[in-house]
SELO-453158 format. One record per atom (N, C-alpha, C): x, y, z. Coordinates in steps of 0.02 Angstrom, whole numbers, plus 50000, padded with zeros to 5 digits. Layout:
REM SELO-453158
XYZ ...
REM end
This chain:
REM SELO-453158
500424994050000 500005000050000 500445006350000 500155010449987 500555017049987 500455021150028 501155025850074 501085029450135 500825036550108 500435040450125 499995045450114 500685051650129 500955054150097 501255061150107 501055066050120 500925069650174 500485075250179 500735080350182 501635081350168 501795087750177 501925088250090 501845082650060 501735083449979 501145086749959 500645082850007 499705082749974 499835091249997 499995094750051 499885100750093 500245106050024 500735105350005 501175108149948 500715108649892 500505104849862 500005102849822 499275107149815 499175105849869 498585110449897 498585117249875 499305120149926 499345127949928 499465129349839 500055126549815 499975129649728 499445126249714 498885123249731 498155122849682 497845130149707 497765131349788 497435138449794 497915143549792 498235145449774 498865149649754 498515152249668 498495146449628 498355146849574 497665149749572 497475148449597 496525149149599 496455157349618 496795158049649 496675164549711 496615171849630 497245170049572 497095174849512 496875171249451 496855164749448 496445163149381 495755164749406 495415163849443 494675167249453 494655175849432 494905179749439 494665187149449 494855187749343 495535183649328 495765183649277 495125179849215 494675176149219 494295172949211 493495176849207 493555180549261 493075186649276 492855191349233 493445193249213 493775200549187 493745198349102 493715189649090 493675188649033 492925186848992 492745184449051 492085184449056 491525191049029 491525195949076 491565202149078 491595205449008 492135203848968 492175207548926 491815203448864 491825196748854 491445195248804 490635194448832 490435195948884 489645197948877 489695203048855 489915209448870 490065215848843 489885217448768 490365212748735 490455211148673 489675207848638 489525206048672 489075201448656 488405206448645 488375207648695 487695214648715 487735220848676 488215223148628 488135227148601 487775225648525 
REM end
């Protein structure tokens, strides 16, 4: 069986919400502009 690493899984974690914290607003902002686009 395999021993569970948790200061790997914990590493892992933080750059997944690290990443998240500006692809959302970046995503937003892209969003945003093609309704924009869209509505005119």
């Amino acid at each position: 069986m395999t021993v569970h690493d948790m200061d790997k899984a914990t590493e892992t974690y933080g750059g997944f919400m690290a990443t998240l914290k500006w692809a959302v607003p970046v995503i937003a902002v892209i969003v945003f502009i093609v309704v924009a686009l869209i509505a005119d």
